[in-house]
C-alpha positions as CSV (number, residue, x, y, z in Angstrom):
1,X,-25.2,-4.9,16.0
2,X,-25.8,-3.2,12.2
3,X,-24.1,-4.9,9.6
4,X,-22.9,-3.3,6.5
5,X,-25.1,-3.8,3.1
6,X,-23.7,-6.2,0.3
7,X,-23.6,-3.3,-2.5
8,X,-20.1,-4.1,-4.3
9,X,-19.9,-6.7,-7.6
10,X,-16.5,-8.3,-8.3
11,X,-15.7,-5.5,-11.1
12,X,-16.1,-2.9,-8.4
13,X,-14.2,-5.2,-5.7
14,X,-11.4,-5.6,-8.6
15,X,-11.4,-1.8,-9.4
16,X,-10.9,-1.0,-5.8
17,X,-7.8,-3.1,-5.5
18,X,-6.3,-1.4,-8.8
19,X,-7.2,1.9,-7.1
20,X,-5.2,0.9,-4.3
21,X,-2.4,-0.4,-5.8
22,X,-1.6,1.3,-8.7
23,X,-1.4,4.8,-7.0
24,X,0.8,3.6,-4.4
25,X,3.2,2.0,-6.9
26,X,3.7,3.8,-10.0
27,X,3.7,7.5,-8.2
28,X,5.6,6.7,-4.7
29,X,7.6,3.4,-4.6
30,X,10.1,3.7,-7.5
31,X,12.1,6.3,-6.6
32,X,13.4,4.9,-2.9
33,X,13.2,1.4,-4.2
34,X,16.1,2.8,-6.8
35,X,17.8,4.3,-4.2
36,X,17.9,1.0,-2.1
37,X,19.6,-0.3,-5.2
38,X,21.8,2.2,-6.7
39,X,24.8,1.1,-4.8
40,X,24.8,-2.4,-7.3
41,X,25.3,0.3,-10.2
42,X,22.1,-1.5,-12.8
43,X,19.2,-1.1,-13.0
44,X,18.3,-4.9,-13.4
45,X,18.6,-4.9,-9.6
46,X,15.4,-2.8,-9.6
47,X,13.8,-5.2,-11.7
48,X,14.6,-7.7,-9.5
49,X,13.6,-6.6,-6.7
50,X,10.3,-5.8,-8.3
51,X,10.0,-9.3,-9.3
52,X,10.8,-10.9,-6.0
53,X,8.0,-8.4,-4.9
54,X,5.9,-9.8,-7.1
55,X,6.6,-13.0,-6.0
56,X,6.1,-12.4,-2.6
57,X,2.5,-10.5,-2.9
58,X,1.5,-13.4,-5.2
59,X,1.5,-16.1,-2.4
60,X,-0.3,-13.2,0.2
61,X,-2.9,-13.0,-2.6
62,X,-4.1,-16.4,-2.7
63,X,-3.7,-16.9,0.8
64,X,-5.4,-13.3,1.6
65,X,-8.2,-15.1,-1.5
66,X,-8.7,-18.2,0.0
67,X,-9.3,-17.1,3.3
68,X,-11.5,-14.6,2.5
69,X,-14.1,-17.3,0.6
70,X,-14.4,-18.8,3.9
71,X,-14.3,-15.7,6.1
72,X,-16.4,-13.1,4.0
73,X,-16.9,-10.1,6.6
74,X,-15.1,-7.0,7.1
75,X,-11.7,-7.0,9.0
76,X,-9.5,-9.1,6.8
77,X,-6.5,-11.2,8.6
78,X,-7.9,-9.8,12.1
79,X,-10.5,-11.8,11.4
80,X,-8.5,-14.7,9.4
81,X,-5.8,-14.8,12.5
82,X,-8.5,-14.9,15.5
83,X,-10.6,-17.9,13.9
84,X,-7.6,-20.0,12.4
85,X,-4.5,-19.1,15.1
86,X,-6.6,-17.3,17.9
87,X,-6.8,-13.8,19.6
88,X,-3.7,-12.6,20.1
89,X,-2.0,-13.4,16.3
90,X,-5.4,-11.8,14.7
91,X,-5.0,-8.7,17.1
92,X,-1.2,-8.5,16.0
93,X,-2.9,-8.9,12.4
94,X,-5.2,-6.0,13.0
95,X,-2.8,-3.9,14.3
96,X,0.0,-4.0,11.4
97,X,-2.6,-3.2,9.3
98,X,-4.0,-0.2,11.0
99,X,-0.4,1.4,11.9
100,X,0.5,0.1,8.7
101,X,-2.0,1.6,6.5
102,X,-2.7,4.7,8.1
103,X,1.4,5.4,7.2
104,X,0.2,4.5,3.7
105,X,-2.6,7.0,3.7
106,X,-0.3,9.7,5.1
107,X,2.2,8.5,2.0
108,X,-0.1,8.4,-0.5
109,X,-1.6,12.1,0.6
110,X,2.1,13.3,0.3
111,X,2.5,11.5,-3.0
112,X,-0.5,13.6,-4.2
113,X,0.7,17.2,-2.7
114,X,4.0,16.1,-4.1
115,X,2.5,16.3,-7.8
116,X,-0.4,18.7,-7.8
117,X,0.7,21.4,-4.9
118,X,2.6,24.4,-5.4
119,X,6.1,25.0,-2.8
120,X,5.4,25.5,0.8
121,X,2.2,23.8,0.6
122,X,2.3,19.8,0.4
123,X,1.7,19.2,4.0
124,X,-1.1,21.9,3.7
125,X,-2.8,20.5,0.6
126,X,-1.9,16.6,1.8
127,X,-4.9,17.2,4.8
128,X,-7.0,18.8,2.7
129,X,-7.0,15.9,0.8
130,X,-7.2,13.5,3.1
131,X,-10.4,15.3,5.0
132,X,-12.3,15.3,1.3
133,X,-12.0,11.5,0.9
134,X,-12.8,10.9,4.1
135,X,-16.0,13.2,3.5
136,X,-16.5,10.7,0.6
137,X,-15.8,7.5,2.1
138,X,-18.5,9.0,4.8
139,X,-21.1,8.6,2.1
140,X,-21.0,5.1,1.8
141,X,-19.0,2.3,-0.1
142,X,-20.9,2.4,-3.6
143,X,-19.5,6.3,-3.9
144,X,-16.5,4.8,-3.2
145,X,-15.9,2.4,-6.0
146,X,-17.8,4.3,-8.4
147,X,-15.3,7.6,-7.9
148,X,-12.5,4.5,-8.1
149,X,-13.5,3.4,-11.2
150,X,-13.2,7.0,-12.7
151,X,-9.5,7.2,-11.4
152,X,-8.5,4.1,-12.4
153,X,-9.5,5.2,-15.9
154,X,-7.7,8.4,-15.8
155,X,-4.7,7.1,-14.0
156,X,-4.3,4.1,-16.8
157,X,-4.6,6.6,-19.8
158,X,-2.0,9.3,-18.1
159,X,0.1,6.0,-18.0
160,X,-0.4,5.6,-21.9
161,X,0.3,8.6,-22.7
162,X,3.4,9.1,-20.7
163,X,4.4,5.4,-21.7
164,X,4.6,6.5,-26.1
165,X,6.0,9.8,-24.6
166,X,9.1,8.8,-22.8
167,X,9.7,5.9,-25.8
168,X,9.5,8.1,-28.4
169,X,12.2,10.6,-27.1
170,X,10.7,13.1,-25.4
171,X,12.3,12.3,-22.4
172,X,15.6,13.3,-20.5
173,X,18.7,11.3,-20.9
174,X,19.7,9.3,-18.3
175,X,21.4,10.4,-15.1
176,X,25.0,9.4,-14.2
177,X,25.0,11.1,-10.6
178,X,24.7,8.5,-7.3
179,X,22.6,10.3,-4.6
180,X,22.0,10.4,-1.1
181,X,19.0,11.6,1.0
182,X,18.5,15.2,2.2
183,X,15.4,16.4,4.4
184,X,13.1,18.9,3.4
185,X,10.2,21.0,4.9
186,X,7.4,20.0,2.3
187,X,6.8,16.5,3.4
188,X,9.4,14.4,0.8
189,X,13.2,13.8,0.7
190,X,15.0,15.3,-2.2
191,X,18.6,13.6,-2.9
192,X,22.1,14.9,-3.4
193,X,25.5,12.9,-5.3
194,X,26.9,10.5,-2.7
195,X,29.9,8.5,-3.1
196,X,30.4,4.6,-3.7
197,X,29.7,1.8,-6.2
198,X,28.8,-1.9,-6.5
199,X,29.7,-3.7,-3.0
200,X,29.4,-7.5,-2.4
201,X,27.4,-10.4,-3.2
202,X,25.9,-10.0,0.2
203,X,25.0,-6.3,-0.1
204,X,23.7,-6.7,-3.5
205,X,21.6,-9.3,-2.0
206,X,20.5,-7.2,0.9
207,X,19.7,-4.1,-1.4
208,X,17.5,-6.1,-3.5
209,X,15.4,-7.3,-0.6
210,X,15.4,-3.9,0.7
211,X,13.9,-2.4,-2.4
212,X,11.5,-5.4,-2.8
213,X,10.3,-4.7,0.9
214,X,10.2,-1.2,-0.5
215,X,8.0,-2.1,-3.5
216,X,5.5,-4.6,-1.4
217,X,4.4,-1.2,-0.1
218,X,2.8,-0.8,-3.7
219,X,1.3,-4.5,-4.1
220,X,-0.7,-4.5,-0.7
221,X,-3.7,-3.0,-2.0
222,X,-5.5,-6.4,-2.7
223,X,-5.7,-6.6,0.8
224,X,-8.7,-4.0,0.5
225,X,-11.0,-5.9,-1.5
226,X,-10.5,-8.3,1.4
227,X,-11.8,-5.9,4.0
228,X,-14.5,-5.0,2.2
229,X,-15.7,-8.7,2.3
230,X,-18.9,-8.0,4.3
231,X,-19.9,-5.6,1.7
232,X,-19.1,-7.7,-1.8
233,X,-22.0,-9.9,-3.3
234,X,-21.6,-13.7,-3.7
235,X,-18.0,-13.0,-1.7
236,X,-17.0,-16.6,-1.8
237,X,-16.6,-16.4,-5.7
238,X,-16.3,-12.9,-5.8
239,X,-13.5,-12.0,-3.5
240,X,-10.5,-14.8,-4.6
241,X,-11.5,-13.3,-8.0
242,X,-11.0,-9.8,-7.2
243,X,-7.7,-10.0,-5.3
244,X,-6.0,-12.4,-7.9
245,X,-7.5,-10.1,-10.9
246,X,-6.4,-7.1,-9.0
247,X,-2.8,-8.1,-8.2
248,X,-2.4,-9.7,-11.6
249,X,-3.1,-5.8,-13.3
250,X,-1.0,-4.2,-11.3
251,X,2.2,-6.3,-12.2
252,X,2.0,-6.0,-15.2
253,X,1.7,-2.0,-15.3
254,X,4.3,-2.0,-12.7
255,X,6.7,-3.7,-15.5
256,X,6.1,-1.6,-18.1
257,X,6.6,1.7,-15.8
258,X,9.8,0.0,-14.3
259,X,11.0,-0.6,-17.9
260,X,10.1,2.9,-19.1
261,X,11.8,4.8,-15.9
262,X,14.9,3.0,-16.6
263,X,15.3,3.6,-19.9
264,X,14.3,7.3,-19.5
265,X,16.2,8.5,-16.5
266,X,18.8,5.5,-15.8
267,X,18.8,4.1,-12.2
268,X,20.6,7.3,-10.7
269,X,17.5,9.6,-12.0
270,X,14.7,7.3,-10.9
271,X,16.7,7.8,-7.5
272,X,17.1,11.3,-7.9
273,X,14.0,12.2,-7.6
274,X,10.4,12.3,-5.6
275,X,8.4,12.4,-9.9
276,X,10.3,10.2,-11.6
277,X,7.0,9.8,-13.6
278,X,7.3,13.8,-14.6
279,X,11.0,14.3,-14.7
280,X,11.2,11.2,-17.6
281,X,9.3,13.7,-19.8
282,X,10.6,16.5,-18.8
283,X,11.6,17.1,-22.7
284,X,7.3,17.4,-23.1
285,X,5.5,20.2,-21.1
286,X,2.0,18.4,-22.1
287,X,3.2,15.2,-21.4
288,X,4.1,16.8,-17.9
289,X,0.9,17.8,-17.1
290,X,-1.1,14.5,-18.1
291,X,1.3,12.7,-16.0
292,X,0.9,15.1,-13.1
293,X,-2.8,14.9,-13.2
294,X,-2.5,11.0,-13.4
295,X,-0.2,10.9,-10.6
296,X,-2.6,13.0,-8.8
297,X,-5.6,11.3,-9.3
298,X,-4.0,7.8,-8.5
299,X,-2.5,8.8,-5.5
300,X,-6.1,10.1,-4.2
301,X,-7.6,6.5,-5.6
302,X,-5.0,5.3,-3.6
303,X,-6.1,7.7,-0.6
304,X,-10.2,6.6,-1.4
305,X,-9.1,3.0,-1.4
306,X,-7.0,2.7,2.2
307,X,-9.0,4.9,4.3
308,X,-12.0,2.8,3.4
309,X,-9.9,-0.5,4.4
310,X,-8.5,1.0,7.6
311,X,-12.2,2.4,8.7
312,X,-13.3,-1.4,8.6
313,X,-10.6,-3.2,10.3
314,X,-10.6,-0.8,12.8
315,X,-14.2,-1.6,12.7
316,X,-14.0,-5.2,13.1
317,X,-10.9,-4.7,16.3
318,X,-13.6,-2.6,18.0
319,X,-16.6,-5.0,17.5
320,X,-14.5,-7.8,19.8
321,X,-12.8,-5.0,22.5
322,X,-9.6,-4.8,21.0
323,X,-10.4,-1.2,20.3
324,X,-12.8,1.1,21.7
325,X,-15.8,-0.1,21.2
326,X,-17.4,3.3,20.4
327,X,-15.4,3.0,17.0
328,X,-17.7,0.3,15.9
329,X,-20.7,2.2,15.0
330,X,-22.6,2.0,11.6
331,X,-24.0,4.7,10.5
332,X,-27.8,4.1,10.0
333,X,-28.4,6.1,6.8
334,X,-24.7,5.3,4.8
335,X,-23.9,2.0,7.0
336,X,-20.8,3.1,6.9
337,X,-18.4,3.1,9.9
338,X,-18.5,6.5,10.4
339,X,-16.7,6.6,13.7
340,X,-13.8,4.8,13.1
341,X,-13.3,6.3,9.4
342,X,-13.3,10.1,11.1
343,X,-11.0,8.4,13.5
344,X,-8.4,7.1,11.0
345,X,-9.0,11.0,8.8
346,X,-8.0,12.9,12.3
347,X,-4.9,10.4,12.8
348,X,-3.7,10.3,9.0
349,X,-3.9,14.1,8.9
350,X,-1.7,14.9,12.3
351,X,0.7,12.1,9.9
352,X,1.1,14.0,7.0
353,X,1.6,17.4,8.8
354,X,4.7,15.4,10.2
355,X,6.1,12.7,8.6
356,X,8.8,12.3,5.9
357,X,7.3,10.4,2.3
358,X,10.3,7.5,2.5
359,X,9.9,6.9,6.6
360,X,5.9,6.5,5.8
361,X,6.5,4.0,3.0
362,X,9.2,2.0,4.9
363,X,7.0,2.0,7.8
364,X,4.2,1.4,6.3
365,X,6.0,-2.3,4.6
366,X,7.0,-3.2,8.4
367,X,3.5,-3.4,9.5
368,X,1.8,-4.8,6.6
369,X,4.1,-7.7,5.8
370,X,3.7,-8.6,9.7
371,X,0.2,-8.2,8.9
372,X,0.7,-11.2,5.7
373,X,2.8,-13.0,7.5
374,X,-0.2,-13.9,9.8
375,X,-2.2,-14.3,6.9
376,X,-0.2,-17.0,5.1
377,X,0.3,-19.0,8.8
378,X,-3.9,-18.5,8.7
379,X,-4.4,-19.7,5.5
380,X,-1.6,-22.6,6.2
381,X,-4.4,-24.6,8.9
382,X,-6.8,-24.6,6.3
383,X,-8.3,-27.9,5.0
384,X,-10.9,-29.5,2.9
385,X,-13.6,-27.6,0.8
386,X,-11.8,-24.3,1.9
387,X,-8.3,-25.1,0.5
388,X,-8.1,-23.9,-2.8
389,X,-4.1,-23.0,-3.3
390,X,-1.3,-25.2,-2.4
391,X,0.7,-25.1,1.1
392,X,3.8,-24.1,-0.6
393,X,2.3,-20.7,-1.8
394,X,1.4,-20.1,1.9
395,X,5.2,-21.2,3.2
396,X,6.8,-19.1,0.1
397,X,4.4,-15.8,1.2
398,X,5.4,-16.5,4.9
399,X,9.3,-16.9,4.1
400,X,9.2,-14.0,2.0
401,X,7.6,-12.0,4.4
402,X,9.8,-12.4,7.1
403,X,13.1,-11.6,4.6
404,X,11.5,-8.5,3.8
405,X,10.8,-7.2,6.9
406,X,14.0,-7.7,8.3
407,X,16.4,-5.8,5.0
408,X,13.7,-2.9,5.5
409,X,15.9,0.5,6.8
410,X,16.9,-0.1,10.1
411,X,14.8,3.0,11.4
412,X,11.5,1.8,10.3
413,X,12.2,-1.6,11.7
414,X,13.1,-0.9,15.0
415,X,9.9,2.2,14.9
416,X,7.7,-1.1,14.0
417,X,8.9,-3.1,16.9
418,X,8.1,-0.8,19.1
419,X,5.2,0.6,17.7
420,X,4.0,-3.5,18.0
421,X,5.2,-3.7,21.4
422,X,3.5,-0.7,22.6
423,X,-0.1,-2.3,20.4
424,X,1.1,-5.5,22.3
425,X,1.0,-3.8,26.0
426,X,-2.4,-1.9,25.4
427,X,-3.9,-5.5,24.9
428,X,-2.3,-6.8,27.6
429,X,-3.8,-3.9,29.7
430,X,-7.3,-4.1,28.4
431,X,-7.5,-7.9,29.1
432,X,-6.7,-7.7,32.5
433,X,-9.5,-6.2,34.5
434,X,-11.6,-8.9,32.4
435,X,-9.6,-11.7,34.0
């Protein structure tokens, strides 16, 4: 069996991880995140629920960290959940985080058409997208982080730029209209006034969580520098300090966009809209531009980032049966998994002709917290020289898991469980003729 080459250093594993978070959450989480809230009427429920987010993806981190100094090859909690818990919670692990992230690459293409494509053609420029970082991804992984280290610097100085621009008052004032959903062709949901204000203590409650399940979608990315582990030098110093250094720069740009979108556009507008980045300067047709090109260029770091993780979990499922086994082929010039990452292309590109933006992202939260639920129960049976976090961060990651899953929208939880169940039956089926 070929293994992959050790090429990455921890500045490229932590550059990957920014790459994958930041695209997903400044450009594509906000704005249905607000809407999940907008019936408390403030926008320090958003800020809440970003918190409790934060919270939440903090004990995944270190358990996703500590794990991965003991386990340093590619596959992530598949291969955390089949050596700590055994076969069948890694292959549940495995496939949250395939059906998971492969709604997050359709998301984060649609993210992308929604700021840099003309009307009528987001689904059409979305593929095109998707089949170019694919191409690059093909290449091999050093292309891959050094591209991501470009966009990370472009995405972080469109985020300056728009940051002094929308404080200094070249922004729109903020909305006062609550909004509802409405379908449209081009791949995102636009929203129209909707009646209603502030219920109860219990619905607050729930919309918070809901939002916060919402906004995980944008802190998973450290879960890439954990896939790439059979590919990092010195990984068992390397990785925890990635993920941790990773997570840790994303919150804090998350704050300072939250903070900035609600003092632009109000809670309403951030709700209103599917560029909350662009519509809070509106007032700046420069500003506009920078932030469209940043949102552009994050979203396809974002793209770069989860099409590289998904190729090598999908890699490490096939290596032990659990998928085809032709998927786990290295290339022998790139050591790449080709295979499986022109696999996870074709599949992410039939998604984004198809799917609606909000369904991918709530969709995409079901599978990956079931996927860090398995990772904090992993990381739980740990002991000795490999322990390097407290239990507690493992129970609070595994609690919080489980209370975001179950506020998601009702659609995309009951799509999960049955997407899961039908994963769930396909194992079944495969094991049999072995027994």
């Amino acid at each position: 069996m070929t293994e992959l080459a050790r090429r990455l250093t921890t500045a490229d594993a932590v550059v990957v991880g920014l790459a994958s978070m930041i695209g997903a959450g400044v450009f594509a989480a906000f704005a249905p995140a607000a809407r999940a809230v907008l019936p408390t009427g403030t926008g320090a429920a958003l800020l809440l629920a970003l918190a409790v987010a934060a919270v939440v993806a903090y004990g995944n981190a270190t358990s996703s960290a500590q794990l991965a100094a003991q386990y340093p090859t590619s596959g992530g909690t598949y291969v955390y959940g089949r050596e700590r818990l055994g076969p069948w919670w890694g292959y549940m692990a495995g496939w949250g985080f395939v059906v998971g992230k492969t709604a997050s690459c359709a998301a984060m293409a649609l993210t992308f058409a929604a700021y840099a494509a003309p009307a009528g053609w987001e689904r059409a420029v979305a593929a095109l997208a998707v089949v170019a970082l694919a191409a690059v991804n093909y290449r091999g992984v050093t292309r891959t982080a050094r591209l991501a280290r470009w966009v990370v610097a472009l995405v972080l100085l469109a985020l300056a730029v728009w940051t002094a621009v929308a404080w200094g008052g070249s922004s729109v004032e903020p909305v006062a209209t609550s909004v509802e959903p409405v379908e449209t062709t081009n791949g995102v949901s636009t929203l129209r006034p909707a009646q209603g204000g502030a219920g109860s203590t219990g619905e607050v409650v729930y919309s918070v969580l809901q939002a916060a399940g919402l906004l995980f979608f944008a802190f998973a990315g450290y879960a890439r520098v954990a896939t790439l582990g059979e590919e990092v030098r010195d990984p068992r110093r390397a990785i925890p300090r990635a993920i941790v250094g990773a997570l840790g720069g994303a919150v804090v740009v998350y704050a300072v966009v939250a903070v900035t979108l609600l003092a632009a556009l109000g809670l309403d507008g951030t709700a209103a809209t599917t560029t909350p980045l662009a519509d809070a300067v509106d007032g700046s047709p420069w500003a506009g531009v920078v932030v469209r090109v940043g949102a552009a260029a994050a979203s396809l770091g974002a793209l770069l980032a989860l099409v590289a993780g998904v190729g090598r979990t999908t890699l490490a499922m096939a290596r032990e049966g659990d998928l085809p086994r032709w998927l786990s082929a290295v290339h022998p010039r790139f050591l790449v998994p080709h295979r499986a990452e022109v696999a996870v292309a074709a599949v992410v590109v039939a998604l984004v002709l198809t799917v609606d933006l909000r369904g991918a992202i709530a969709f995409s939260s079901f599978g990956v917290l079931v996927y860090y639920a398995v990772a904090n129960a992993s990381a739980w049976t740990q002991t000795g020289e490999h322990r390097r976090y407290p239990r507690w961060l493992q129970a609070l990651g595994l609690a919080g898991c489980a209370v975001l899953v179950v506020t998601l929208p009702p659609g995309a939880v009951l799509t999960g469980l049955g997407v899961f169940a039908v994963g769930l039956l396909v194992r079944l089926v495969r094991l049999r003729p072995r027994t």
